[in-house]
C-alpha positions in Angstrom: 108.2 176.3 11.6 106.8 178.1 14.9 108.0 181.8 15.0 110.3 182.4 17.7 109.6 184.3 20.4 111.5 187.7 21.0 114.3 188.0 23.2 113.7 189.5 26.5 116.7 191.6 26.8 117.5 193.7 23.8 120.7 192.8 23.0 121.2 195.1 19.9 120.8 197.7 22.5 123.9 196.9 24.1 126.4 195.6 21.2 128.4 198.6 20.9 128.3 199.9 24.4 131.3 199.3 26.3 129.1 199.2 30.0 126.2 198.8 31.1 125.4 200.8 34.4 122.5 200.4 36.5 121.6 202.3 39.9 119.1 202.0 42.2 117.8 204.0 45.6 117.6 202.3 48.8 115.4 202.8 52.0 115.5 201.5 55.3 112.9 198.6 55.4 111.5 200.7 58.9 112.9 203.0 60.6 115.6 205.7 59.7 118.8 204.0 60.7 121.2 201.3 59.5 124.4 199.3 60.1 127.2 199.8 57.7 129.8 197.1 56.5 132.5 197.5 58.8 136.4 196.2 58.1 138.6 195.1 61.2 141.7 197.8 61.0 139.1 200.8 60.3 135.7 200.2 61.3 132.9 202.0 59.3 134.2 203.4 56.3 133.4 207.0 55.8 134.8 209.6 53.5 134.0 213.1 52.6 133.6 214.4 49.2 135.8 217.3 47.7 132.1 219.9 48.2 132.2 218.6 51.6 129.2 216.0 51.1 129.7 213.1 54.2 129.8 209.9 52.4 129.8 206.1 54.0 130.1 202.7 51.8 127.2 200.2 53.0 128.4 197.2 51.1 131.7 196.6 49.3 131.9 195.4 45.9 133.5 192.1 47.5 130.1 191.4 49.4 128.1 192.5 46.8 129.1 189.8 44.2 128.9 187.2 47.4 125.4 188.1 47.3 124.9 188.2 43.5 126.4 184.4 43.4 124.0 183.5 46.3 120.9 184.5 44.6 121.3 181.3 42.1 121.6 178.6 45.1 118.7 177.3 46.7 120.3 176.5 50.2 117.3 174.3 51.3 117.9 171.8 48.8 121.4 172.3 48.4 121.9 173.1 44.8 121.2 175.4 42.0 117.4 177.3 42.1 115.3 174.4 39.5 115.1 177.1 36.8 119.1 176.9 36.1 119.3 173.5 36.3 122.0 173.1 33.5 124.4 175.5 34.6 127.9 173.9 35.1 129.4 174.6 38.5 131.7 171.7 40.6 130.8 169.8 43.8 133.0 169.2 46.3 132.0 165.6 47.9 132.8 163.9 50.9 131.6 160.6 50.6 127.7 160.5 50.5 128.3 164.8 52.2 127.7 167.8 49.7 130.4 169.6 51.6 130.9 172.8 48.9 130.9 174.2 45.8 132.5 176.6 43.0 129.7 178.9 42.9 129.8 179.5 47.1 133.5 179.0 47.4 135.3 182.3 48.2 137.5 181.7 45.2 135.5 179.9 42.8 137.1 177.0 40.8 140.0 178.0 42.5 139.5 176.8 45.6 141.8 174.5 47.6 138.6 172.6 48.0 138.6 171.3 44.6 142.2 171.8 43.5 144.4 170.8 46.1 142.9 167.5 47.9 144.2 163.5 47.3 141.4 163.6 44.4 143.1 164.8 41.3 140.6 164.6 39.0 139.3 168.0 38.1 142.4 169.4 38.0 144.0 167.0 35.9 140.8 168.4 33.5 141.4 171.6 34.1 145.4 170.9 33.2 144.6 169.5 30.7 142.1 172.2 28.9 144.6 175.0 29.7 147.5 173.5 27.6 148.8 175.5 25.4 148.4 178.6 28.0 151.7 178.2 29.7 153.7 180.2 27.7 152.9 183.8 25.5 150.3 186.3 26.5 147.1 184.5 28.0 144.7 184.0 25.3 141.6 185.0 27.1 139.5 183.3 25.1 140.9 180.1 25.6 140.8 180.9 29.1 137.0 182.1 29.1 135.8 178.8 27.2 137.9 177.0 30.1 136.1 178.4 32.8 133.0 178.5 31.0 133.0 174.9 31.0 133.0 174.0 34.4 131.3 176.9 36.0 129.9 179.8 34.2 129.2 182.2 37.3 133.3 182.0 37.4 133.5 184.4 34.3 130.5 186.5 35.5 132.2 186.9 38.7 136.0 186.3 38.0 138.5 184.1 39.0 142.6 183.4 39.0 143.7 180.0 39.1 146.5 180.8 41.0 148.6 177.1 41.4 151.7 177.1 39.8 151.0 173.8 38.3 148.2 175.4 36.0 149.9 177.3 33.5 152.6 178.8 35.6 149.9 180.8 37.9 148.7 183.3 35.7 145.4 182.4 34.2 143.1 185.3 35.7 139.7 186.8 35.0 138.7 190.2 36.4 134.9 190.7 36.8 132.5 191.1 34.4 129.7 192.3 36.5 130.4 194.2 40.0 128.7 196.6 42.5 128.4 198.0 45.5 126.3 200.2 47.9 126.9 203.6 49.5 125.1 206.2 51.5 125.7 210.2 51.0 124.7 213.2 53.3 125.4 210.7 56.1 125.3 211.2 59.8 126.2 208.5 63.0 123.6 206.9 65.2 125.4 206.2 68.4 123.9 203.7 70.4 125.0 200.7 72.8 124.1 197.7 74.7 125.0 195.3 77.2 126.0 191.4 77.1 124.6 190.2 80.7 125.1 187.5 82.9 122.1 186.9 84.8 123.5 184.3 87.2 126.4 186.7 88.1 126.3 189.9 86.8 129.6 190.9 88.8 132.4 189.3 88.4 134.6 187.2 91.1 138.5 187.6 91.4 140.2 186.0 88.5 137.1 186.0 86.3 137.0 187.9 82.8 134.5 188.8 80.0 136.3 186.3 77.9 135.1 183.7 80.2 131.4 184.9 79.8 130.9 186.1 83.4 129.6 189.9 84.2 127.8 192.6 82.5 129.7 193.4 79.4 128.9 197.2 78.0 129.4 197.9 73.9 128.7 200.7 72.1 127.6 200.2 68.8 127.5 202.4 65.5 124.7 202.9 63.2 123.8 205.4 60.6 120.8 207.8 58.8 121.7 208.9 55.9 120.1 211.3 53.1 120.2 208.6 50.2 121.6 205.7 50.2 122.2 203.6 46.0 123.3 200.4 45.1 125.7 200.4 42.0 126.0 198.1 39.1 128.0 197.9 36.6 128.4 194.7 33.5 132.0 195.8 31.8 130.5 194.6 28.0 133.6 195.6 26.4 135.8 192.7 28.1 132.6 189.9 27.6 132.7 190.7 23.8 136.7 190.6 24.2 136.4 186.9 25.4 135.2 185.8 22.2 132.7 183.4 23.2 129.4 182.4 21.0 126.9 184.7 20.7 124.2 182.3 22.6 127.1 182.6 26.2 126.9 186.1 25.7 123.4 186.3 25.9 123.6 184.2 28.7 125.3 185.8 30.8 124.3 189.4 30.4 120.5 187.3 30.8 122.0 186.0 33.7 123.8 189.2 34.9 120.6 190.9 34.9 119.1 188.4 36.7 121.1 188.1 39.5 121.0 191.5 39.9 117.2 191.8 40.1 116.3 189.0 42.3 119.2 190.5 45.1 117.2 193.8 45.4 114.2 191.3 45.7 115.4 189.2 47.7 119.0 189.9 49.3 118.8 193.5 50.7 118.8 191.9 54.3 122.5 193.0 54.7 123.0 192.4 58.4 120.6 191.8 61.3 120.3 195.9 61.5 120.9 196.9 58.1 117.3 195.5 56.0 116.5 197.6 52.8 114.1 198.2 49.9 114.1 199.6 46.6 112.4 203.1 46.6 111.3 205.6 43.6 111.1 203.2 41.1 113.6 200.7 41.6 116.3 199.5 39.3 117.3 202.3 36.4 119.6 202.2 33.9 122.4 204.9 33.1 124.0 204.1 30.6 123.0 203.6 28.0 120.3 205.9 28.0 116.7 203.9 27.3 117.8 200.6 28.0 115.0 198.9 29.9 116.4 195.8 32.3 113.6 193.3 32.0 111.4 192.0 35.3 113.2 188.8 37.4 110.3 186.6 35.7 111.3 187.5 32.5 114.8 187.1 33.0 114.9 183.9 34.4 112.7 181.9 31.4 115.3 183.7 29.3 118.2 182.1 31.5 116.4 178.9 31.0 116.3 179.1 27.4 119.9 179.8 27.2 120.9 177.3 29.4 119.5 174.7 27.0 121.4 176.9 23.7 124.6 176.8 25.7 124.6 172.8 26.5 127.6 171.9 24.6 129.8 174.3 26.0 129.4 173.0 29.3 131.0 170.0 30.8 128.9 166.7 30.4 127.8 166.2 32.8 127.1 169.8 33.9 128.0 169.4 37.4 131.5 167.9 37.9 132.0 165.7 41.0 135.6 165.9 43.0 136.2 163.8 46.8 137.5 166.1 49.1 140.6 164.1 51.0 143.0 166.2 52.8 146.7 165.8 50.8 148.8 165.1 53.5 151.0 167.3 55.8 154.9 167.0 57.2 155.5 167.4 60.4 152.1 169.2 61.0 153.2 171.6 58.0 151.5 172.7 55.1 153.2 170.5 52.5 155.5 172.8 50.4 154.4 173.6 47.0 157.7 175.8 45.8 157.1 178.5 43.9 153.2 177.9 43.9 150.9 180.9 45.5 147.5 180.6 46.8 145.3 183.5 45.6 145.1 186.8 46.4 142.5 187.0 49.7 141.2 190.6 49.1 139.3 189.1 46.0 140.1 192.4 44.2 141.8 190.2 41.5 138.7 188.9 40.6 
């Protein structure tokens, strides 16, 4: 028999540690200056460390595993990059439309998209695999070969299926891998703009901004900052707690690393005035100490190795098809659902 080739990532490395914690410096693709996430109720958001250091939080860990998913779909063709062809996920139809899917959907396989339309189908699966989990403490790795099946970026990236009807509402999965990007030693850029109306830039009695008409001023926010990190961090200790086959594990930390790789590649265009690089060496490793995170290339034959390992854990076919048809409504009302809740919209249960 041919020998086999070794593994890229060195999994012996990592079967004892409970995390594994990755950092890596940012820069301003030009310039000095860049936009921050921003939240509705508080704007930017800044704090200041106990030695007095000025500290602002670039992208949230929310956004950050948006981005991480992201990096697997090739949005041109509409489906999964060639390489991870394979990988079970579920598409939302609408006749001949691709109209969404788990791995873009804000709550995964939990989506209304998928669960709560005229087409029963995948939730009658779904019901169906989590009997047994309706009563007792949630066996999570019956819930982790669950997900697994129909889309394995759910138990990367976490999920709760939160409809009463499966299991009572309680089968939840925190995240595996998160992150997130700050900036330290941080000071504001003021700057502003104006929205203009070159056919009339005053305005005539009655007429408001809402309505288009005038020269609107706007100040705008942006920031410099000493050093500015993204954070990663795969919690091990839970993936080895689902129980899964050795070959899923390997998967997904393969995949993990991946993802995370091919963002600061590819995904550091945060906003239209927030576009960053890797500087001083890139992605390093804290934790454990001498742990090397292979290159994207590397990573991604390793992905499509495992893919083919993992087969018959998946759903056959990988990709399970559901028709998106609106249930019906009373009296232009959400149709009540009792006791059922739909999911918690920070995404910090996932």
């Amino acid at each position: 028999m041919p020998a086999t080739a070794p593994a890229a990532v060195d999994y012996a490395a990592l079967k004892t540690t409970p995390r594994l914690l990755m950092e890596c410096e940012l820069k301003p693709l030009q310039g000095d200056r860049f936009q921050s996430t921003g939240f509705a109720d508080l704007g930017p958001a800044r704090y200041t460390r106990p030695d007095g250091t000025e500290m602002l939080l670039v992208e949230s860990a929310q956004s950050v595993a948006n981005r991480l998913e992201a990096v697997v779909w090739d949005s041109a063709n509409d489906d999964l990059i060639p390489e991870l062809a394979g990988l079970p996920y579920i598409l939302v139809k609408q006749g001949d439309r691709r109209l969404t899917n788990s791995i873009l959907e804000a709550h995964r396989i939990n989506s209304p998209y998928i669960l709560e339309g005229k087409d029963k189908s995948v939730f009658d699966m779904i019901k169906k695999d989590a009997a047994g989990l309706e009563t007792g403490p949630v066996r999570l790795r019956d819930l982790a070969g669950l997900v697994m099946k129909y889309d394995l970026n759910a138990v990367l990236h976490g999920v709760f299926l939160a409809k009463g009807d499966l299991a009572g509402g309680r089968l939840r999965m925190t995240r595996l891998l998160s992150g997130f990007i700050e900036a330290q030693g941080v000071s504001e850029a003021a700057s502003g703009g104006v929205k203009n109306d070159r056919v009339n830039p005053g305005k005539d009695e009655g007429m408001t901004s809402k309505e288009g008409f005038g020269n609107v001023p706007f100040h705008r926010a942006e920031f410099v900052a000493e050093t500015i990190k993204a954070y990663f961090n795969l919690d091990l200790a839970l993936l080895r707690g689902y129980g899964l086959p050795d070959e899923a594990n390997r998967l997904l930390i393969a995949l993990a690393l991946f993802k995370i790789q091919k963002f600061l590649r590819t995904g550091l265009r945060l906003r239209t005035a927030c576009d960053l690089e890797p500087a001083n060496g890139g992605l390093r490793v804290t934790r454990p100490v001498g742990f090397i995170v292979p290159g994207e290339d590397a990573l991604l034959d390793e992905c499509r190795t495992l893919v083919r390992e993992c087969k018959t854990h998946f759903a056959d076919p990988a990709v399970t098809e559901v028709e998106w048809i609106p249930s019906p409504k009373k009296d232009g009302k959400k149709e009540d659902k009792g006791d059922e809740v739909s999911g918690n919209a920070s995404g910090d249960d996932e």
